[in-house]
OpenMM code with the backbone's topology and positions (N, CA, C; nanometers):
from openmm import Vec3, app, unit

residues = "UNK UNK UNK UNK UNK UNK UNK UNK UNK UNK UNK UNK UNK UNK UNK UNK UNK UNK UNK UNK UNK UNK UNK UNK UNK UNK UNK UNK UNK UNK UNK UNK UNK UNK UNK UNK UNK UNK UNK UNK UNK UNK UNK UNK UNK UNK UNK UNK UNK UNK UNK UNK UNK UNK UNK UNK UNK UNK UNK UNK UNK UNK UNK UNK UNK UNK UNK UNK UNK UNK UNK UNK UNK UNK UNK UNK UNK UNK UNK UNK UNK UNK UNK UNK UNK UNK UNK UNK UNK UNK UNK UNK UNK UNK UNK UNK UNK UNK UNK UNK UNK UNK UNK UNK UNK UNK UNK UNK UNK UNK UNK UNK UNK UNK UNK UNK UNK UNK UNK UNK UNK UNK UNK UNK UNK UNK UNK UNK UNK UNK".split()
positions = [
    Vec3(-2.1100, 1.7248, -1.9892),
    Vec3(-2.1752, 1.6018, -1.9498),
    Vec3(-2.0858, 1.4820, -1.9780),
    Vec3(-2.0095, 1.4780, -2.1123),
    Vec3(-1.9296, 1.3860, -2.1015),
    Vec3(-1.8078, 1.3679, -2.0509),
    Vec3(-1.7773, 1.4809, -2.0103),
    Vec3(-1.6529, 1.4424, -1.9357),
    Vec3(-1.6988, 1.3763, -1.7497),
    Vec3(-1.7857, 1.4608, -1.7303),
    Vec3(-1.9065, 1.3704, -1.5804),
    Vec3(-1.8803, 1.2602, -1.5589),
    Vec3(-1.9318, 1.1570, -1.6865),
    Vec3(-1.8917, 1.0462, -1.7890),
    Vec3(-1.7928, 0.9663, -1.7368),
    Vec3(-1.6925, 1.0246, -1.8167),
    Vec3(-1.5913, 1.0015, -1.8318),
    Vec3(-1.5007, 0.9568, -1.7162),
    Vec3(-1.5166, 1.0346, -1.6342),
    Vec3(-1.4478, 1.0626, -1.5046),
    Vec3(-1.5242, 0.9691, -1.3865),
    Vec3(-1.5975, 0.9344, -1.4252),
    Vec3(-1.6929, 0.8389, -1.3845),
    Vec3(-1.6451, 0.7109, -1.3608),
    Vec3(-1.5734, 0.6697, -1.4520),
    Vec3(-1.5630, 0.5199, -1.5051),
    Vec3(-1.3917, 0.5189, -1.5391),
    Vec3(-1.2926, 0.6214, -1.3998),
    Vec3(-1.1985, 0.6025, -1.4026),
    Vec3(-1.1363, 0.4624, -1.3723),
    Vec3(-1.0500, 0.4366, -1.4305),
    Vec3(-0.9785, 0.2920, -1.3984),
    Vec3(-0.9163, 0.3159, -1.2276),
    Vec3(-0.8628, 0.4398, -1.2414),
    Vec3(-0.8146, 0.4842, -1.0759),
    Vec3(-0.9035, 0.4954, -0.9493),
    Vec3(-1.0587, 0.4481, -1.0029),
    Vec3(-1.1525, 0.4613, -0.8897),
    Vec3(-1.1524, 0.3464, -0.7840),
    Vec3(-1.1412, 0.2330, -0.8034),
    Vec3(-1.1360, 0.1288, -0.7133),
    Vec3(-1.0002, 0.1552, -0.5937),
    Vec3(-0.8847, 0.1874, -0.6852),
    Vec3(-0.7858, 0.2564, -0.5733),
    Vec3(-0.8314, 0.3538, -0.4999),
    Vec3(-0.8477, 0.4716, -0.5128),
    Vec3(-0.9309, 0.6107, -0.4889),
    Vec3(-1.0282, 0.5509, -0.3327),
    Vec3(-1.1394, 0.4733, -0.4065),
    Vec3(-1.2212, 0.3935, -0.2741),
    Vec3(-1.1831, 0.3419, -0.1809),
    Vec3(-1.0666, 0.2713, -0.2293),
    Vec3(-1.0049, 0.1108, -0.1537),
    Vec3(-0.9130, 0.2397, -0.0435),
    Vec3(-0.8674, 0.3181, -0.0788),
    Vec3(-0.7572, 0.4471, -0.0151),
    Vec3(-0.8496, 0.4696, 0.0799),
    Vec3(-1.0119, 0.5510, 0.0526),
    Vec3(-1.0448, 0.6160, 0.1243),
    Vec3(-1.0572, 0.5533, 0.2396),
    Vec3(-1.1550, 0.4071, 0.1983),
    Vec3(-1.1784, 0.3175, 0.3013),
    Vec3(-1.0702, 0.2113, 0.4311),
    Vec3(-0.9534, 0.2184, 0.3725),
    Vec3(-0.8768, 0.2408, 0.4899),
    Vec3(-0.8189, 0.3490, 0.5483),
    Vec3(-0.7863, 0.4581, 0.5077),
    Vec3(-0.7870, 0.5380, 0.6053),
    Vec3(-0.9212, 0.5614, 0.7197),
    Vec3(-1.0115, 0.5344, 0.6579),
    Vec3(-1.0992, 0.5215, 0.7958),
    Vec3(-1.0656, 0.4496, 0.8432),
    Vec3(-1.0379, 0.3508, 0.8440),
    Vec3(-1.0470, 0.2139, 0.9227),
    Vec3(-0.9033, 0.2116, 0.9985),
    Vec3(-0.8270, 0.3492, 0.9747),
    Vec3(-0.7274, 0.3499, 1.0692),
    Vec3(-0.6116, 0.3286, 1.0194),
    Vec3(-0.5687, 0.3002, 0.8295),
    Vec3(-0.4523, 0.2819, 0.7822),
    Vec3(-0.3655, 0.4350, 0.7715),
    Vec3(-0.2775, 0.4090, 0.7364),
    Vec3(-0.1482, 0.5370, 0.7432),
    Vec3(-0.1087, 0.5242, 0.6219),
    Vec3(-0.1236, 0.6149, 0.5083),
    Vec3(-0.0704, 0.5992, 0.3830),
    Vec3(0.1035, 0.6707, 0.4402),
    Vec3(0.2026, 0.5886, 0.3705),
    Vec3(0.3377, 0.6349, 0.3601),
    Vec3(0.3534, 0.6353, 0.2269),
    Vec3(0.3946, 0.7104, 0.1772),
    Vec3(0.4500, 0.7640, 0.0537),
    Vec3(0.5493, 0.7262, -0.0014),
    Vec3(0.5530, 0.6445, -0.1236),
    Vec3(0.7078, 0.6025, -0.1979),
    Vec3(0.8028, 0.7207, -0.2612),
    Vec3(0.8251, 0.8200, -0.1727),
    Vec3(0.8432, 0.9224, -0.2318),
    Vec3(1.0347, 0.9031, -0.2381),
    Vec3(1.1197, 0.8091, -0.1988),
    Vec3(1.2370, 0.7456, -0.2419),
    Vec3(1.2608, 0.6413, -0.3093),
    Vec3(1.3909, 0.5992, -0.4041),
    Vec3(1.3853, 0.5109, -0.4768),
    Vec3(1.3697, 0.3690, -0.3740),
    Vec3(1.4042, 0.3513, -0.2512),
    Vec3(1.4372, 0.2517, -0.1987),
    Vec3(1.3016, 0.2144, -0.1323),
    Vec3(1.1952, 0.3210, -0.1223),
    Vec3(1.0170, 0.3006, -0.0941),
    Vec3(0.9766, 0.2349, -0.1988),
    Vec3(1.0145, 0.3201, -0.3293),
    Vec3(0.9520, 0.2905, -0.4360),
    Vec3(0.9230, 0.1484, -0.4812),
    Vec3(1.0862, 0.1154, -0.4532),
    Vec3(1.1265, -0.0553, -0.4990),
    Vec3(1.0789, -0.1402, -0.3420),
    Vec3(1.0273, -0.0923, -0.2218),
    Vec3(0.9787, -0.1838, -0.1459),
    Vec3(0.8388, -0.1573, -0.1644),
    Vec3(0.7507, -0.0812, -0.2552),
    Vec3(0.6050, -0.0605, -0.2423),
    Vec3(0.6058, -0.1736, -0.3819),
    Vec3(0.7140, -0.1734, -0.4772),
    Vec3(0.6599, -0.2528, -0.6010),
    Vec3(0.6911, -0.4294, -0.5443),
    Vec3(0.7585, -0.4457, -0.4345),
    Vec3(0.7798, -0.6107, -0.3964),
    Vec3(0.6396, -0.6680, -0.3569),
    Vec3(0.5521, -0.5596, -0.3055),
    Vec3(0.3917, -0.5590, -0.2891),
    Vec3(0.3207, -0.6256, -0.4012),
    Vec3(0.2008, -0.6660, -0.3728),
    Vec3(0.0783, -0.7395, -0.4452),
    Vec3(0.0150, -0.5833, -0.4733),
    Vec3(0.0239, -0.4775, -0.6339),
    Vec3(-0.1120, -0.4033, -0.6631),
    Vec3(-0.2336, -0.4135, -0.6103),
    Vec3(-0.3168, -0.3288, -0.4607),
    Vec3(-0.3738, -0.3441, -0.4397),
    Vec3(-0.4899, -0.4322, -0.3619),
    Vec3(-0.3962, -0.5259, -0.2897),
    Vec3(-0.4165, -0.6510, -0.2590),
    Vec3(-0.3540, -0.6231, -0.1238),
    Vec3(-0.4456, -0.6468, -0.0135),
    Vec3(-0.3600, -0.6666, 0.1375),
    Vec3(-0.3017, -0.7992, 0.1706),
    Vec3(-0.2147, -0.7435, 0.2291),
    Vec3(-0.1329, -0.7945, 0.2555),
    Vec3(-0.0108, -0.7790, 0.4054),
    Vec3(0.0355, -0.8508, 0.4776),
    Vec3(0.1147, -0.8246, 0.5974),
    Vec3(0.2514, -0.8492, 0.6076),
    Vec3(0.2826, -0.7750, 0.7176),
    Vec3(0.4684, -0.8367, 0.7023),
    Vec3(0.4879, -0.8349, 0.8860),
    Vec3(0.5385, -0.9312, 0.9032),
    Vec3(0.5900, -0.9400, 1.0696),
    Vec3(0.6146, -0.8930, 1.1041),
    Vec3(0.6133, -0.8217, 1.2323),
    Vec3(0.6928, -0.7409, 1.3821),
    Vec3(0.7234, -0.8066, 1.4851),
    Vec3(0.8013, -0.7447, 1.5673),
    Vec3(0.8153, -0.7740, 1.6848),
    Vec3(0.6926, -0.7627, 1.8060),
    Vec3(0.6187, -0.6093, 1.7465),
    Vec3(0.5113, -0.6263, 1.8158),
    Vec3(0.3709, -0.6614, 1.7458),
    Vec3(0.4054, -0.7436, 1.6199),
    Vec3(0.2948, -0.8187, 1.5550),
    Vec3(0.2355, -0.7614, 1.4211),
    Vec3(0.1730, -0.8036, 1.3631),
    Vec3(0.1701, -0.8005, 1.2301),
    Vec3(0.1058, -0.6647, 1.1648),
    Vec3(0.2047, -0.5923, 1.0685),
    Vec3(0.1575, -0.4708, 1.0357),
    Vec3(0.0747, -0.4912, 0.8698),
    Vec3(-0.0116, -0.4813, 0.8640),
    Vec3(-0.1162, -0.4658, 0.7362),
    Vec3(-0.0959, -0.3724, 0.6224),
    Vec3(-0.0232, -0.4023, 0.4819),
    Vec3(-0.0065, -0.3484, 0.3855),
    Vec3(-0.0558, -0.3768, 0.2928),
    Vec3(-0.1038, -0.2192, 0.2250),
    Vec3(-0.1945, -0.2012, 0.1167),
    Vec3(-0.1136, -0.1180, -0.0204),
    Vec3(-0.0773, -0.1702, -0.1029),
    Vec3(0.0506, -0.1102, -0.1915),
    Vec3(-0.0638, -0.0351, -0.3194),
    Vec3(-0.0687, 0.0911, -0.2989),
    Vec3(-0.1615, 0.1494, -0.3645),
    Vec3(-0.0847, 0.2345, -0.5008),
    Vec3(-0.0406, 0.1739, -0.5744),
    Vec3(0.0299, 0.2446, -0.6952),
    Vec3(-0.0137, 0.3456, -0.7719),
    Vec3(-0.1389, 0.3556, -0.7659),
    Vec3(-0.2238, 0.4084, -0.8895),
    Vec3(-0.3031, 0.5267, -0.7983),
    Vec3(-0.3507, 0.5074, -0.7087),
    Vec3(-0.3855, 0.6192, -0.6573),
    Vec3(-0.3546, 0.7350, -0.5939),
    Vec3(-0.1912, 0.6697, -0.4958),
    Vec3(-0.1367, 0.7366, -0.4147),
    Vec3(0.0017, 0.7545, -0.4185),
    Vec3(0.0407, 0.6269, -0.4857),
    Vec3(0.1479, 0.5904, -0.4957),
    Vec3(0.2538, 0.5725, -0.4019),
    Vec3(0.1603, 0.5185, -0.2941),
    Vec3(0.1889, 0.5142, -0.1394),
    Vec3(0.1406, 0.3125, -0.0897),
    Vec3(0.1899, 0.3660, 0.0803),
    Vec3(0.1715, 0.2064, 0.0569),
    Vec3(0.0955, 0.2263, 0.2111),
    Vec3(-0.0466, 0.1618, 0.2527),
    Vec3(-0.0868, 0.1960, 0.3570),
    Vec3(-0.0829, 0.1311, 0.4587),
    Vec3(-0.0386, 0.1523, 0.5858),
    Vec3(0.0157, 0.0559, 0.7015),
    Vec3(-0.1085, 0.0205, 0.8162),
    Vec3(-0.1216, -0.0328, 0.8519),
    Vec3(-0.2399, -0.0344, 0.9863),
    Vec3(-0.2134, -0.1832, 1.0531),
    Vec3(-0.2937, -0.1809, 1.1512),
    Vec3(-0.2373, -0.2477, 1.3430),
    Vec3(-0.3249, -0.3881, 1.2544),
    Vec3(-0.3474, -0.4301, 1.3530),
    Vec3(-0.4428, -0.5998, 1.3775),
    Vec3(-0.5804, -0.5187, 1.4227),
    Vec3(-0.6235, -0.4381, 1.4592),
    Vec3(-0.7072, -0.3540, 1.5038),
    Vec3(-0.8005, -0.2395, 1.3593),
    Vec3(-0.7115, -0.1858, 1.3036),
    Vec3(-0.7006, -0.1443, 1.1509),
    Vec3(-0.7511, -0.2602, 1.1005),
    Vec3(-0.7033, -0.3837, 1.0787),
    Vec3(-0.7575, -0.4864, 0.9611),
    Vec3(-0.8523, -0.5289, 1.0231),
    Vec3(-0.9404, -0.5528, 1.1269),
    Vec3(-1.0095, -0.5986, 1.1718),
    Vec3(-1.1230, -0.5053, 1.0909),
    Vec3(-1.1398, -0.3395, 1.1495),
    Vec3(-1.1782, -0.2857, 1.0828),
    Vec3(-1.2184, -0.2506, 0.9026),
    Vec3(-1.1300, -0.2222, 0.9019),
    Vec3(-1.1057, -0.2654, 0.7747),
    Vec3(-1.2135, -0.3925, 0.6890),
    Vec3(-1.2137, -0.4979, 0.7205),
    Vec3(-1.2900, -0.6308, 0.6989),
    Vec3(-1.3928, -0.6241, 0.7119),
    Vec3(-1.4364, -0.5734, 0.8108),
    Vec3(-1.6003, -0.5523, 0.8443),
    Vec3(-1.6646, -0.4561, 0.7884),
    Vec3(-1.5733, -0.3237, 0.7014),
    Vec3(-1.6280, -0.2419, 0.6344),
    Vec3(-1.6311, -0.2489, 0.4634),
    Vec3(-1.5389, -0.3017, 0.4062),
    Vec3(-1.5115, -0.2810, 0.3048),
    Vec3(-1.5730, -0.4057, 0.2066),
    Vec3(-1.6279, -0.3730, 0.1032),
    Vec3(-1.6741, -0.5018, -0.0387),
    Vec3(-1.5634, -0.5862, -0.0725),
    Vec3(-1.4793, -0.4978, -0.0478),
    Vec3(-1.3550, -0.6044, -0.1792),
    Vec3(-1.3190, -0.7041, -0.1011),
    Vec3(-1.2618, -0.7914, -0.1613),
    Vec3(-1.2240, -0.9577, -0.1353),
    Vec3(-1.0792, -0.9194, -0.0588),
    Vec3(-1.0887, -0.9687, 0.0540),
    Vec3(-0.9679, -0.9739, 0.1337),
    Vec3(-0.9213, -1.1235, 0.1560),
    Vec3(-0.7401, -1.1607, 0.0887),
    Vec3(-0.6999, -1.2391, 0.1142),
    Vec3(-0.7091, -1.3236, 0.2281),
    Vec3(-0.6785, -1.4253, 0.2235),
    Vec3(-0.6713, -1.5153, 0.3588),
    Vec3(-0.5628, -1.5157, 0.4161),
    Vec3(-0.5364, -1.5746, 0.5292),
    Vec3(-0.3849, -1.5617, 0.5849),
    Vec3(-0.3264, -1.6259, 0.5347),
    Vec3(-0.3692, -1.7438, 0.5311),
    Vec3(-0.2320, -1.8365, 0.4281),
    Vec3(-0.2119, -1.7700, 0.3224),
    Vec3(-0.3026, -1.7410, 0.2002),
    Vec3(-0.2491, -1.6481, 0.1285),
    Vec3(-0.1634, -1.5492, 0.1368),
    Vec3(-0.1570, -1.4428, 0.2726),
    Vec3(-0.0754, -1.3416, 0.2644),
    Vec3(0.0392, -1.3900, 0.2991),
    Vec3(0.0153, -1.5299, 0.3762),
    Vec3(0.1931, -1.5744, 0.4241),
    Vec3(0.2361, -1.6212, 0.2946),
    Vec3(0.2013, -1.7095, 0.2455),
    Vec3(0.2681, -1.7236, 0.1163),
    Vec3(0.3229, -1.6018, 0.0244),
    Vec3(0.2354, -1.4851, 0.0158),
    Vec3(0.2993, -1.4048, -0.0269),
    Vec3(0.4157, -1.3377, -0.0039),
    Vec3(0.3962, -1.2974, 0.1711),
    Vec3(0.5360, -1.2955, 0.2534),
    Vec3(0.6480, -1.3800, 0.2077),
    Vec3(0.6644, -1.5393, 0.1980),
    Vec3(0.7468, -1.5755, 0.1454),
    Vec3(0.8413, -1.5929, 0.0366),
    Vec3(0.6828, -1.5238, -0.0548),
    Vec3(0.7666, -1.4886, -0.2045),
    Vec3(0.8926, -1.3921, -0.1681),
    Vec3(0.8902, -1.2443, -0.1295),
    Vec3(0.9739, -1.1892, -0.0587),
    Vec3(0.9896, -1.1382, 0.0726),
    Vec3(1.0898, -1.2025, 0.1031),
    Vec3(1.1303, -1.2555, 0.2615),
    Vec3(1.2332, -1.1178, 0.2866),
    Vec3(1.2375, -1.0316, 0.1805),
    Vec3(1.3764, -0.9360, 0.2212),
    Vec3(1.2901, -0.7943, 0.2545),
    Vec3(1.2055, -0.8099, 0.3190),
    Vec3(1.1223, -0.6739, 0.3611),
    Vec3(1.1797, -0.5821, 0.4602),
    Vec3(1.2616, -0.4292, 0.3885),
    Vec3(1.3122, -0.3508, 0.4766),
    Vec3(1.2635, -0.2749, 0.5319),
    Vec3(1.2234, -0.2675, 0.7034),
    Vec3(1.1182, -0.1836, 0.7486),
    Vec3(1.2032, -0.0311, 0.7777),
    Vec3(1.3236, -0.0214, 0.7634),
    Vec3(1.4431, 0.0572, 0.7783),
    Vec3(1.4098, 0.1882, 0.6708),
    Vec3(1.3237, 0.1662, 0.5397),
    Vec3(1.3187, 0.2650, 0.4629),
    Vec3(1.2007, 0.3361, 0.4556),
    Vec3(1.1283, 0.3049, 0.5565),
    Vec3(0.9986, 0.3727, 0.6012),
    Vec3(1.0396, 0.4654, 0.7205),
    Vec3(1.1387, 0.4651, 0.7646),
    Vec3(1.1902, 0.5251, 0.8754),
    Vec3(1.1991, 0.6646, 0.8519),
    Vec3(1.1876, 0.7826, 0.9257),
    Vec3(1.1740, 0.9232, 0.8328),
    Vec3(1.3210, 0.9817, 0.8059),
    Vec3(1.4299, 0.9259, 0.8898),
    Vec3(1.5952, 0.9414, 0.8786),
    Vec3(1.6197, 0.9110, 0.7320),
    Vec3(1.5655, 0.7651, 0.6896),
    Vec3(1.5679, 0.7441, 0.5488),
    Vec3(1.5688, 0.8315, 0.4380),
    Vec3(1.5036, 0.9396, 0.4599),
    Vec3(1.4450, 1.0066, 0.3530),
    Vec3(1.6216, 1.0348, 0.2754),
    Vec3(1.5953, 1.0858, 0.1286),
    Vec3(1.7137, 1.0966, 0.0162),
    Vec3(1.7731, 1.2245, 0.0785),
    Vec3(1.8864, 1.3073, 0.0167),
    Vec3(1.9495, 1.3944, 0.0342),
    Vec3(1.9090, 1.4717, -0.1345),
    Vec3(1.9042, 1.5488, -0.1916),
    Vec3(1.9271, 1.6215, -0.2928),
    Vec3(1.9307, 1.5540, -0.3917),
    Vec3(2.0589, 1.4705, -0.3856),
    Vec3(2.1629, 1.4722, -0.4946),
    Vec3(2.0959, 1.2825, -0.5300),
    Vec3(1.9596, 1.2181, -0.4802),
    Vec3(1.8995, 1.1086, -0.4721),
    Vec3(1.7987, 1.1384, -0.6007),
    Vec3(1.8641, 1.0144, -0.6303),
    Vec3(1.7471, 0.9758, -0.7534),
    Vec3(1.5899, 0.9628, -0.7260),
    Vec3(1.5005, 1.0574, -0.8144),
    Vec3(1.3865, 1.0418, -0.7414),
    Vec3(1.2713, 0.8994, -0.8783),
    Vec3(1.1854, 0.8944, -0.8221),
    Vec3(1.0850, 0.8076, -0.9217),
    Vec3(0.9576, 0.8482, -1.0048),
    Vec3(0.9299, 0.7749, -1.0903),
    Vec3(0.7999, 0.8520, -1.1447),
    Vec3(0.6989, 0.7829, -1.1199),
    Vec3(0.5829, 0.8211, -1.0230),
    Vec3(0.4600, 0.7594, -0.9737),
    Vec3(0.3970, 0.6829, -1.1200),
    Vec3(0.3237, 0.5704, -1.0352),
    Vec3(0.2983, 0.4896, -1.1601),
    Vec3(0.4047, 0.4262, -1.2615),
    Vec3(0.5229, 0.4239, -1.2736),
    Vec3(0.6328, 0.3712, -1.3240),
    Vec3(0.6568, 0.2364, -1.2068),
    Vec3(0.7356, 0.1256, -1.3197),
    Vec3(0.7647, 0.0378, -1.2477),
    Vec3(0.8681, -0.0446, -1.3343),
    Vec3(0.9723, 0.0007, -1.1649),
    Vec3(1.1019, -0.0480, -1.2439),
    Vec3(1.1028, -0.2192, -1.3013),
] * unit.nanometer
topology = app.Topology()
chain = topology.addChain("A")
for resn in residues:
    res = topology.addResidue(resn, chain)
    for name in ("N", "CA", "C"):
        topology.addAtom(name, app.Element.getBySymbol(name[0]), res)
């Protein structure tokens, strides 16, 4: 019973939720599973959406450290969704642009699946932060 409890009142549950509920809504968890993901999932706001520019318009990121240790991507279509389903407090745009500006060096190049390490690549430890 107490572990029921316990497990109950994980600190990792709001991630866990916040995960499930965009993947419905159409997000794509990508995985920091390289050092060069790793260090573009930690330039992210914990848990906090957030966007970064395209050419064909703004892609929606959700930097999920604790649950997945992934970072989840979705359309203008996705966040729309997204908004209309979910409790938690979603930033404003000015907010997320400002955040954008904090870092302006966002490489969309290491999400690419060519990216991935070779062997002999340093790997990371989920939940660590360099």
């Amino acid at each position: 019973m107490l572990i029921g409890t316990l497990s109950a009142c994980s600190p990792a549950d709001r991630f866990l939720k916040a995960g499930d509920q965009l993947a419905m809504s159409g997000f794509t968890a990508h995985y920091a599973n390289t050092t060069a993901r790793y260090e573009m999932m930690n330039l992210l706001p914990a848990g906090v959406m957030t966007y970064r520019p395209t050419t064909s318009g703004p892609v929606y990121l959700y930097a999920d450290r604790i649950g997945c240790g992934c970072v989840y991507m979705g359309s203008q279509s996705a966040f729309i969704d997204y908004t209309r389903h979910t409790l938690e407090p979603v930033p404003s745009q000015p907010a997320m642009t400002a955040e954008i500006n904090q870092h302006p060096g966002w490489d969309w190049s290491v999400w690419s699946a060519n990216a991935d390490p070779g062997p002999n690549q340093p790997k990371h430890v989920i939940g660590a932060e360099w």
